[in-house]
One Martini backbone bead per residue (centre of mass of N, CA, C, O) as a GRO file, in nm:
protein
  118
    1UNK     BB    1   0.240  -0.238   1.516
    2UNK     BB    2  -0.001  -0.440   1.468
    3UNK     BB    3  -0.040  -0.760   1.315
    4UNK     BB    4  -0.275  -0.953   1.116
    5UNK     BB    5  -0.016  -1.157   1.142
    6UNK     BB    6   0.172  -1.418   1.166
    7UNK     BB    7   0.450  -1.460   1.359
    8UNK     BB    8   0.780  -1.434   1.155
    9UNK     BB    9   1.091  -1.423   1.075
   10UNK     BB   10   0.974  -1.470   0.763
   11UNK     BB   11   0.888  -1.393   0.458
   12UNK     BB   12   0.579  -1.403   0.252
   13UNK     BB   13   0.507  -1.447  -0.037
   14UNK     BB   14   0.238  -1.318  -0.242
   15UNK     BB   15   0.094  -1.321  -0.496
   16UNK     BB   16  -0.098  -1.122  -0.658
   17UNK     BB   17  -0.026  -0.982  -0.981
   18UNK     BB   18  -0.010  -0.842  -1.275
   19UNK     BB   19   0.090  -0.531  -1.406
   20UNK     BB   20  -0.164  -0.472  -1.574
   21UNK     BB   21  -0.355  -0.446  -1.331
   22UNK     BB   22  -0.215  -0.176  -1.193
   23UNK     BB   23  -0.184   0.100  -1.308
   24UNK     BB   24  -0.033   0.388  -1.377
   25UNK     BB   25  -0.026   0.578  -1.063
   26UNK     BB   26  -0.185   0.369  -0.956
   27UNK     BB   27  -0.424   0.157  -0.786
   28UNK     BB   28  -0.529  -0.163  -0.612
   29UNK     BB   29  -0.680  -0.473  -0.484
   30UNK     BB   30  -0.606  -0.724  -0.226
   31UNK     BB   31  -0.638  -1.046  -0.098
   32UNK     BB   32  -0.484  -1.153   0.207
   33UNK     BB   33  -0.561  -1.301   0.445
   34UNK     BB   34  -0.830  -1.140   0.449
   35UNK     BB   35  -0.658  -0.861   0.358
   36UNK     BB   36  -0.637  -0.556   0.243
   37UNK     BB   37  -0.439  -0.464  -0.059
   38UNK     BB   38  -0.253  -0.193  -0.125
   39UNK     BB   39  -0.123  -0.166  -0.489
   40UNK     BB   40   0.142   0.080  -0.639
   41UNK     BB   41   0.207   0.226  -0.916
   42UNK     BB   42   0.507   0.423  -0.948
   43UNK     BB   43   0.602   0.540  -1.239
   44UNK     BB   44   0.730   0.811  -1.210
   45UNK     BB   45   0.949   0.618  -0.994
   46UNK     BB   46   0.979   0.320  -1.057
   47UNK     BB   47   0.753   0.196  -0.812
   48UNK     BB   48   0.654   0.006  -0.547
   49UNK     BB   49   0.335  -0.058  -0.349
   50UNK     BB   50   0.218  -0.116   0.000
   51UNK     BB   51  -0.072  -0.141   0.191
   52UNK     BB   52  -0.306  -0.100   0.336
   53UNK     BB   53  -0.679   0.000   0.271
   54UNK     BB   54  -0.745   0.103   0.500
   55UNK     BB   55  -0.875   0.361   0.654
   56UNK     BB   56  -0.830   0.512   0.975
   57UNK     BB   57  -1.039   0.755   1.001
   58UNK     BB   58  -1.334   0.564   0.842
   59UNK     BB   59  -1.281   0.275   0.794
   60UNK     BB   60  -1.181   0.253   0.455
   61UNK     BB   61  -1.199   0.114   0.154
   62UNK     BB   62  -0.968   0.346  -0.045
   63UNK     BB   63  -0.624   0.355  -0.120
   64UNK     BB   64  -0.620   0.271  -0.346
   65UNK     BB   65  -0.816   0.512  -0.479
   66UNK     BB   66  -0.582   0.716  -0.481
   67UNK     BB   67  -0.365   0.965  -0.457
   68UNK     BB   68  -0.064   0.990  -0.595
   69UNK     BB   69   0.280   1.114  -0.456
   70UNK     BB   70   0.445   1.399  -0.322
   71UNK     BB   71   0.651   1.502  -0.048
   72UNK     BB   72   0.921   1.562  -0.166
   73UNK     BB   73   1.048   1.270  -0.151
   74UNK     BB   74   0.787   1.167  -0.019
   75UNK     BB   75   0.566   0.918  -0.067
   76UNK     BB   76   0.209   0.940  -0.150
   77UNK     BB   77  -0.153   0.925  -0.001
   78UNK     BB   78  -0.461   0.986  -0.083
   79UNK     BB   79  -0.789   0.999   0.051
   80UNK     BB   80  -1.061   1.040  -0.127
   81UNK     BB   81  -1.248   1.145   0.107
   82UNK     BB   82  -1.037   1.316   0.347
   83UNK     BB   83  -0.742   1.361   0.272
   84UNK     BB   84  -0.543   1.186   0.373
   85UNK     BB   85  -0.175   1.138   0.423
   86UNK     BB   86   0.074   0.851   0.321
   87UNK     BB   87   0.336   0.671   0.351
   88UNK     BB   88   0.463   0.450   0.153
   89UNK     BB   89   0.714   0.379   0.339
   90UNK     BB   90   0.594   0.383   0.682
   91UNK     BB   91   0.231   0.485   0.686
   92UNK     BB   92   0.247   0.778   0.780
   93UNK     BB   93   0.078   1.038   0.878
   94UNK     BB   94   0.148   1.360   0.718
   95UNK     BB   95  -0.141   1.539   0.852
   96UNK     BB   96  -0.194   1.319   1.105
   97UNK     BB   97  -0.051   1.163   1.382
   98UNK     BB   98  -0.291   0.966   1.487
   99UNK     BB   99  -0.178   0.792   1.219
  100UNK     BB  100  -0.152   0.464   1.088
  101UNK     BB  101  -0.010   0.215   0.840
  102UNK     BB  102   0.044  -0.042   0.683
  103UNK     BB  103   0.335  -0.208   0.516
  104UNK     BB  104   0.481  -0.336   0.258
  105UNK     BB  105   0.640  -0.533   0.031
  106UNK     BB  106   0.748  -0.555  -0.280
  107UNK     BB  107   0.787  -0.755  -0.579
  108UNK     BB  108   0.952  -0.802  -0.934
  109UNK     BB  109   0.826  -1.045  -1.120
  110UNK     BB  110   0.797  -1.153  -1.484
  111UNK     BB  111   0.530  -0.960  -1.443
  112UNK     BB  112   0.477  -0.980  -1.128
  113UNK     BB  113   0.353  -0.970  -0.813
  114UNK     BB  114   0.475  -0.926  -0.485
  115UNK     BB  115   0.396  -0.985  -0.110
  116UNK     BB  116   0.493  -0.921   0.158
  117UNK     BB  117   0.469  -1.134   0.505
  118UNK     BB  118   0.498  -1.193   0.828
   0.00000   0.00000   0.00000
């Protein structure tokens, strides 16, 4: 997949937001480099995802806002629209080939969120 950002070897970490501004369970949006990203605390699972934030299904700014769950063991985003769904871990959408999303690294620190980039 083509990344909207400059090719570089390593990743570069950009500060996103404090751990409470983004909802349990749920979903928030940054922007980095221009770029919307949607940023999700899986608290039921203990993990941080990051995504595109754009669904490509109807290029909307939606995946923040959407319901996150499981599909088995794989976590995953439903777009509040038009419920297309996508892997938090891979990006690939879950009910239809021919869609997929970027996804990012996250680490938290100190109650810091920050999302890789290369």
């Amino acid at each position: 997949m083509e990344t909207l950002f400059a090719e570089k070897e390593e990743l570069t970490w950009y500060l996103a937001c404090r751990v409470e501004d983004v909802p349990a369970d749920g979903g928030a949006c940054v922007l980095i480099n221009g770029h919307q990203i949607a940023i999700y605390n899986f608290a039921r699972r203990g993990e941080w995802y990051a995504t595109d934030n754009e669904c490509p299904h109807r290029q909307q700014m939606a995946l923040s806002r959407g319901m996150i769950g499981s599909q088995g063991d794989e976590p995953k985003v439903a777009c509040p629209f038009h419920k297309k769904t996508f892997s938090l871990q891979t990006g690939q959408c879950l009910n239809d080939d021919g869609y997929q999303i970027m996804t990012f690294p996250v680490k938290v620190t100190d109650g810091m969120v920050y999302i890789g980039v290369e």
